[in-house]
C-alpha positions as MATLAB code, in Angstrom:
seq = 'XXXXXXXXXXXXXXXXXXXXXXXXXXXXXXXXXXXXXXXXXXXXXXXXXXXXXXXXXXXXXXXXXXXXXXXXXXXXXXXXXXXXXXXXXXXXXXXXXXXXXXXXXXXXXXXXXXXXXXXXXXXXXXXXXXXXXXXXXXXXXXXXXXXXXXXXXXXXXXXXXXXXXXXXXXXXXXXXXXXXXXXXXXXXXXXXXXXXXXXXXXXXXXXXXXXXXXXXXXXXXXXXXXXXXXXXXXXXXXXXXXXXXXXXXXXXXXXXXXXXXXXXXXXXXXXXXXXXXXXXXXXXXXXXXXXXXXXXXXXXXXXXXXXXXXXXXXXXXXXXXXXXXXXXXXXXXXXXXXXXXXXXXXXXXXXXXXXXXXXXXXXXXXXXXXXXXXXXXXXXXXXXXXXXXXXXXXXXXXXXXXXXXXXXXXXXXXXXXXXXXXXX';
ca = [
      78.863   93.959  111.353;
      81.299   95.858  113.432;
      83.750   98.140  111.903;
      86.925   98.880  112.823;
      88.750  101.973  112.205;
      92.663  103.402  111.951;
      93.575  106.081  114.216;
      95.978  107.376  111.916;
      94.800  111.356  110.035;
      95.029  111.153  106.060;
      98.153  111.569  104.750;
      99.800  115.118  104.830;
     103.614  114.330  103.286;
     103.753  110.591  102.458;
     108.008  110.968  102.941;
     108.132  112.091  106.608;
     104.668  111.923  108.260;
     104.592  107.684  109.430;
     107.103  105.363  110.555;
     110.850  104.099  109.742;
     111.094  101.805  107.508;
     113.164   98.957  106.878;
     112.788   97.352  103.382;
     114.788   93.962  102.305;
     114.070   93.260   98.235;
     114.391   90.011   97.321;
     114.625   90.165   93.551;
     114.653   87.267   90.747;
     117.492   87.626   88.396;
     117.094   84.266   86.453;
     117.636   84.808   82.951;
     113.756   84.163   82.102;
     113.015   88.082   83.967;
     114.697   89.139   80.902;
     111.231   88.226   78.486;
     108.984   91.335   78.285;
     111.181   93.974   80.011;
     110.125   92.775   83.036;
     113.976   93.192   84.770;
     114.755   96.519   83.666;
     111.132   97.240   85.222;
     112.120   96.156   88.346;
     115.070   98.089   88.165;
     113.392  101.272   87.242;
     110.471  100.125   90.333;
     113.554  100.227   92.623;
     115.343  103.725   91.434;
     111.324  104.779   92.033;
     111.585  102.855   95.393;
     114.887  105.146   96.140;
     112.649  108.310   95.817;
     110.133  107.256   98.435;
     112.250  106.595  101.328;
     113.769  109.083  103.582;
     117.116  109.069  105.925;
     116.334  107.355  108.222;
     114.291  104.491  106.121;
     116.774  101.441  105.388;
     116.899   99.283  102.393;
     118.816   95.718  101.452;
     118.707   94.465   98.444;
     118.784   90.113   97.365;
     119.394   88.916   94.175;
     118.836   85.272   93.200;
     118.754   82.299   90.506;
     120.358   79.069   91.258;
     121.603   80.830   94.705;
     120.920   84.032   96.569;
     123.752   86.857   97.140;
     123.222   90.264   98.953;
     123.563   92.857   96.459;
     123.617   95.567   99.451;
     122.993   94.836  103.151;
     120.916   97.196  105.217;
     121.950  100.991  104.275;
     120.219  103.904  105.363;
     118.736  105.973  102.649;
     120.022  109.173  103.067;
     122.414  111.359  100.402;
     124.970  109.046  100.572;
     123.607  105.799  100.993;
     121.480  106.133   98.197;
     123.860  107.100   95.815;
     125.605  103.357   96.671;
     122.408  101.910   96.222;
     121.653  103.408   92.926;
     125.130  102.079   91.545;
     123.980   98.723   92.490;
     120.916   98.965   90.887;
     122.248   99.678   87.951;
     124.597   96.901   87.971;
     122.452   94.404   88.814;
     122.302   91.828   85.828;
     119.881   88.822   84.849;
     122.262   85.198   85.352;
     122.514   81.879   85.964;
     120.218   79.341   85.178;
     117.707   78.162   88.091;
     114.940   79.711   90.189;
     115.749   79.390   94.000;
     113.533   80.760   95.789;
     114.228   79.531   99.131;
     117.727   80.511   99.160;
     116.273   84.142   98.533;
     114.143   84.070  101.574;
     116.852   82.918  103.862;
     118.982   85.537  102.499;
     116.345   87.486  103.744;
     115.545   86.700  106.568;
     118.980   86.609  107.484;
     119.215   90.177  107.145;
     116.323   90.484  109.455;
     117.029   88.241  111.961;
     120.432   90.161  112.646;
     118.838   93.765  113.183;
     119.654   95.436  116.083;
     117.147   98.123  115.926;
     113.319   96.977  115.924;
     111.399  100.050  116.239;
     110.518  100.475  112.658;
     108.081   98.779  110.370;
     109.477   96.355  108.524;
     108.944   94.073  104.899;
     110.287   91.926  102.795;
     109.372   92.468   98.995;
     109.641   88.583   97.345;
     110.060   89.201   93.369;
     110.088   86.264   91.147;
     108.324   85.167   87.717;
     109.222   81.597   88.160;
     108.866   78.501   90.344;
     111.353   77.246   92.688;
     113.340   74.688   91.496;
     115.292   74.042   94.351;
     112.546   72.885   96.751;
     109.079   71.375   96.224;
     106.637   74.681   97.045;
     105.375   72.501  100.214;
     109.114   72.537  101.332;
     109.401   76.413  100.478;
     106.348   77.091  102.674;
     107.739   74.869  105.208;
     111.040   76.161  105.054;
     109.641   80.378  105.879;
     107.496   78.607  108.416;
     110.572   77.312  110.452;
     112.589   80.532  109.985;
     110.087   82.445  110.461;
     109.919   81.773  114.511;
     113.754   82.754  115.029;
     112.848   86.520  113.440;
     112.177   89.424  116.591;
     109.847   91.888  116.045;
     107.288   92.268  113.607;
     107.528   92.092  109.650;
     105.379   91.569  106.563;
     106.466   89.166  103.491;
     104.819   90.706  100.365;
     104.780   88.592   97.103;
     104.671   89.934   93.411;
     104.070   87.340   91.077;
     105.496   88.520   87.216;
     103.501   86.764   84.203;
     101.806   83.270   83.942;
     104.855   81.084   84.983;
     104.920   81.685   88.501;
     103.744   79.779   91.190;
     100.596   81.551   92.497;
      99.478   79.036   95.166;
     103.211   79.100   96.802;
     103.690   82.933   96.174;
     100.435   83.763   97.971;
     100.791   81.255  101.218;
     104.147   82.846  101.829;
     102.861   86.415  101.780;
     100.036   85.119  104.284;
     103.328   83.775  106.947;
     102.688   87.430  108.162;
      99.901   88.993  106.796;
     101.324   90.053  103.799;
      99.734   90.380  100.263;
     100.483   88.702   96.833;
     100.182   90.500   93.724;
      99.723   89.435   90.480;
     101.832   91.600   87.580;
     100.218   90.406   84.420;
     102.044   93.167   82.784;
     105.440   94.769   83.724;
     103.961   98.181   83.856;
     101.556   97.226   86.515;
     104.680   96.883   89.127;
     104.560  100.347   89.680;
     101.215  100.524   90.969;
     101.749   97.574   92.713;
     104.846   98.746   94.654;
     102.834  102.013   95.365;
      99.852  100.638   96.803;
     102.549   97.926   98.896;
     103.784  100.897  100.281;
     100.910  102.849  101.378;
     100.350   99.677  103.391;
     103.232   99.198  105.191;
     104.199  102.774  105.472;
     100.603  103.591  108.001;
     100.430  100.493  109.425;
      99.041  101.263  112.867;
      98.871   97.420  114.301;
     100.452   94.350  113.188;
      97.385   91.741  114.215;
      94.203   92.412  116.137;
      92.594   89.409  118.105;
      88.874   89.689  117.659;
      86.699   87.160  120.058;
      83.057   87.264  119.289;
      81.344   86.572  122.697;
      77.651   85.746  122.775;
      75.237   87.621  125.543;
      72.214   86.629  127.455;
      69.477   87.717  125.252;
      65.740   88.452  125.606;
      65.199   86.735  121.794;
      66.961   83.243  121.020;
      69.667   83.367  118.995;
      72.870   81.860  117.415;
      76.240   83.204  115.521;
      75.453   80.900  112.434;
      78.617   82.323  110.536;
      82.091   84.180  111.307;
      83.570   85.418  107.979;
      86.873   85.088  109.390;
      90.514   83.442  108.369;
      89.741   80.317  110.353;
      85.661   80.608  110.409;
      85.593   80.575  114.240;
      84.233   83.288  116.333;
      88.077   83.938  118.015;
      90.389   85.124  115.033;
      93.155   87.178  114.132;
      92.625   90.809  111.741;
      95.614   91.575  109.878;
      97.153   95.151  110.434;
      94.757   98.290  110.698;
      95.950  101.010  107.974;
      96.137  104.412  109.045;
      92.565  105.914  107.915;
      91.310  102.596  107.037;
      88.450  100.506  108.097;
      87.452   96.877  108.582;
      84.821   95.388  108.739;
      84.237   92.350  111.201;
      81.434   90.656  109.187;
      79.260   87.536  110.588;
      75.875   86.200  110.788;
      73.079   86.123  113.215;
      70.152   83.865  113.085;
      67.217   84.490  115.066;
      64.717   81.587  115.140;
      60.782   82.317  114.592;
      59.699   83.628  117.824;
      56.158   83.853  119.232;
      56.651   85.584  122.382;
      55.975   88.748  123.257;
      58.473   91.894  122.777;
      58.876   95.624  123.358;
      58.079   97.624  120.034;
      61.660   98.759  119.020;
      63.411   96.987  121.725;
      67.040   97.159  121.656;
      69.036   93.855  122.287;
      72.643   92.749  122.924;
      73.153   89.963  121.652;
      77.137   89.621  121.262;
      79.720   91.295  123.030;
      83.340   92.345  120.849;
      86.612   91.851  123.116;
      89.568   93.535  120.816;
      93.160   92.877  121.585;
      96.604   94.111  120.223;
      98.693   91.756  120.218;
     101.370   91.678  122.968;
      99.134   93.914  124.963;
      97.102   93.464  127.701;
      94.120   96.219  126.909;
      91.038   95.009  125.297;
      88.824   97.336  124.520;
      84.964   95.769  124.585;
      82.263   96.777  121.747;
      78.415   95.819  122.472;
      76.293   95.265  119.282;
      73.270   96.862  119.645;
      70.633   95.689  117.644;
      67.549   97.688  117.319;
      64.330   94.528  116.836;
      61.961   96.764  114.379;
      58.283   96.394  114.964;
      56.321   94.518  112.329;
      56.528   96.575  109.029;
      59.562   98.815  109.684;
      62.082   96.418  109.115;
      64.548   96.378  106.243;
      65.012   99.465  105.216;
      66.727  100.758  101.904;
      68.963  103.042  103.610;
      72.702  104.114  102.877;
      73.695  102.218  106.539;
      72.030   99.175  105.620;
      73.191   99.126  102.132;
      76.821   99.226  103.473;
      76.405   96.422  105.856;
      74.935   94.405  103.064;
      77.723   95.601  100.667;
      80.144   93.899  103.361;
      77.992   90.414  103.660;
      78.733   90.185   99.956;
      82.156   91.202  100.166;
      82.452   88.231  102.037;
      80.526   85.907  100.135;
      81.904   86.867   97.313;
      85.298   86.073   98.036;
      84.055   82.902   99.336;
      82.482   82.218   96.104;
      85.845   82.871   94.082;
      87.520   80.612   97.014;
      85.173   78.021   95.399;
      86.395   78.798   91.866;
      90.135   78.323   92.234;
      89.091   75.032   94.322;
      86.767   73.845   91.130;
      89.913   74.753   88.226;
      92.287   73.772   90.383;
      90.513   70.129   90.321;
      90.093   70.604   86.582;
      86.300   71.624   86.371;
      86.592   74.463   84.305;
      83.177   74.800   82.956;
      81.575   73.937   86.885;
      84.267   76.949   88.434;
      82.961   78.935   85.723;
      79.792   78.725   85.611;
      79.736   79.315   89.816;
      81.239   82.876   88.874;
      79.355   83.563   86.390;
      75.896   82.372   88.524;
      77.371   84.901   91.576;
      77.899   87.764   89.289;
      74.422   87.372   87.773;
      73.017   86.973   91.799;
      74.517   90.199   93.190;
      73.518   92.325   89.588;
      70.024   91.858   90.423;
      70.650   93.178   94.417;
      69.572   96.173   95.177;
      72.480   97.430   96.511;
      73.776   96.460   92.725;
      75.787  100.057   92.290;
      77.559  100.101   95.454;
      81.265  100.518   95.022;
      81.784   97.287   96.554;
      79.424   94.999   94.651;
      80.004   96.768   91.224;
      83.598   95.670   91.990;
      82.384   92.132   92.839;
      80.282   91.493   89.750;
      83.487   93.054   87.563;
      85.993   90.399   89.193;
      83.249   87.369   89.327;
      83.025   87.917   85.762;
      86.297   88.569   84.473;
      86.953   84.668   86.807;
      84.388   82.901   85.065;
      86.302   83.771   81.876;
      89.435   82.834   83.398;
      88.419   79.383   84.896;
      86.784   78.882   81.267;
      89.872   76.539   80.619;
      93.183   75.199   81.666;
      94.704   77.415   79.353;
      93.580   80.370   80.649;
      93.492   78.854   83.974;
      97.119   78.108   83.619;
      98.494   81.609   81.949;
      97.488   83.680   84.752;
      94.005   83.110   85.632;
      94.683   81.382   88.610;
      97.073   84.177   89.994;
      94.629   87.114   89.049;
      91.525   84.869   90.657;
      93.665   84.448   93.643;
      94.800   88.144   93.773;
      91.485   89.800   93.568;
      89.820   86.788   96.512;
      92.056   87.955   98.764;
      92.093   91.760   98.550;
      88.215   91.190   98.395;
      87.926   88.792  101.913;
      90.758   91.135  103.277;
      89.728   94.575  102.293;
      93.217   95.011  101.143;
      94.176   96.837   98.155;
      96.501   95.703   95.541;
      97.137   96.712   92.134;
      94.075   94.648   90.638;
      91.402   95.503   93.584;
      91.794   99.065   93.662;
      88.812   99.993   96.376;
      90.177   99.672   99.659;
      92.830  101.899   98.666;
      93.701  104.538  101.825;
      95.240  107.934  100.965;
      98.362  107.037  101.814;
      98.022  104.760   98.624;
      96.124  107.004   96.853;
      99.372  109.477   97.357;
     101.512  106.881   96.695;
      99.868  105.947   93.565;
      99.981  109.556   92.260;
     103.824  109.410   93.001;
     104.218  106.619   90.974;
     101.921  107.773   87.633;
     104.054  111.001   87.688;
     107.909  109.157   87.828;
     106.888  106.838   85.436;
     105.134  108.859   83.367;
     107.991  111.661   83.047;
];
């Protein structure tokens, strides 16, 4: 395991101490947002939104049903431009009768596309509790795909999927068109946290992709990379944006055939060299693993370093494991998807690692899937969008409202922000 780690401080003053932002909403406004408060939350998460950004952060505003409109183009949120954005807020009403998404995400990206500044870190927020009805979701994802090549600079697509209607699988591969993150609101009042913790991650973003090649060494002992817990499983992949005091872990497997020959006690080996690039740079920094071959009977220990690495091998079998459980429901095999979870959770309860952070989090979301694969009902009203929430924060060591353990302080001080506004 190699980790990687931000190169940002923790968070001083969450207002002025990272980058400009530019921030395009695209919100639902089909009548159904109406059921459960869950528009006049999203107003309220946007008056919040207001108090967060600074003069010289920038925020549009997209409204859609049936067809998008810009509610407010790009306005800088100081004194004056806040006060017009307020006013829209508050006049922004539920209508029409469809669910187009696509029509909000060329809106969008519109907006975007015609920037003329680029030096600031930049999102779009995708809103909806519905499923397009314009557009198959294959045509949606399409659809982002195309426009997304005509957009310069770098930006993030963030979903927030509202109740058990929406369309999880859809809402979750557009968020991943840029390394974004879905989240799953089961409950209006989780949006705040949500927006908060969405925040914290864009706001210390100090990359936008890392390419990470895994290059194998000559090596005293045989070996071979057996596994690369990576996006594409290959040993050359892409990590999504560093956060400012965050870390990553670069997790994959060695396997070292029996060998018979002789060896230096505690010899230290390199077998695989790390080449790190930015992207759209030409440095690469280079990290040797150095592995330190134990002599017989002073191998494995129970130590804090070792239970960490471990912690992250499970991380990412974990997530693989709840990969395998939407796969399973999503066929229909409710009882096989949860019985898989169920199986895992049991597995990693009897590690010994079992009360690390990481793992206690693992058994508590391998659980709470096996009960919502149980059956299509609950697979239908919102199991499937939690499941697929909490796999990826898990095999992406992202945060989001349900995963809350790779939180940075810039989160954690966003999240405070947003307990004491919504709380007053």
């Amino acid at each position: 395991m190699i980790l990687l780690k931000g190169m940002n401080p923790k968070v001083v003053d969450v207002k002025n101490d990272r980058k400009k932002l530019d921030i395009i909403c695209i919100v639902d406004k089909s009548p159904s947002m109406n059921e459960q408060g869950k528009f006049v939350s999203v107003k309220k998460t946007l008056d919040f939104l207001l108090t967060l950004l600074n003069d010289s952060d920038r925020l549009s505003i997209v409204a859609f049903e049936s067809k998008a409109d810009i509610v407010i183009d790009l306005t800088e949120t100081n004194e004056k431009g806040k006060i017009s954005i307020a006013n829209k807020i508050k006049q922004m009403a539920t209508s029409g009768s469809g669910t187009n998404i696509s029509s909000g995400l060329e809106k969008s990206l519109s907006i975007v596309s015609a920037r003329e500044m680029f030096n600031r870190a930049t999102t779009i927020l995708l809103l909806s509790d519905g499923q397009d009805n314009s557009l198959n979701p294959e045509k949606v994802i399409q659809f982002s795909y195309n426009v997304k090549s005509m957009i310069k600079g770098p930006y993030f697509i963030h979903t927030f999927g509202y109740g058990a209607d929406h369309d999880s699988k859809m809402m979750k591969e557009i968020s991943r068109l840029n390394n974004g993150n879905f989240y799953y609101i089961e409950n209006p009042k989780d949006i705040a946290e949500a927006f908060a913790t969405c925040l914290g991650d864009l706001a210390t973003s100090t990359s936008d992709n890392l390419e990470v090649e895994l290059i194998p060494q000559p090596c005293s002992i045989p070996f071979s990379i057996s596994k690369v817990y990576s996006e594409n499983g290959e040993s050359h992949y892409t990590v999504p944006l560093l956060l400012g005091d965050d870390n990553k872990d670069l997790v994959f497997v060695l396997n070292f055939p029996p060998y018979t020959g002789e060896r230096k006690s505690n010899e230290i080996i390199t077998p695989v060299k790390v080449s790190i690039n930015k992207s759209g740079e030409n440095k690469t920094t280079e990290i040797d693993l150095n592995i330190l071959v134990a002599s017989e009977g002073n191998g494995n220990k129970k130590n804090e370093a070792n239970g960490d690495v471990l912690a992250n091998y499970y991380r990412c079998k974990g997530a693989e494991i709840l990969r395998d459980v939407i796969s399973l429901a999503d066929k229909g095999y409710y009882k096989q998807a949860s019985s898989v979870a169920l199986e895992a959770a049991e597995e990693f309860r009897a590690l010994w690692i079992k009360d690390h952070v990481i793992v206690q989090a693992l058994i508590h979301d391998l659980e709470d899937a096996s009960k919502r694969a149980s059956s299509k009902n609950n697979w239908d009203k919102g199991g499937r969008a939690q499941v697929v929430s909490v796999q990826a924060s898990h095999f992406y060591q992202k945060a989001s409202n349900n995963v809350q353990i790779y939180k940075n302080s810039y989160q954690d001080a966003y999240s405070d922000k947003a307990a004491d506004y919504f709380g007053s």
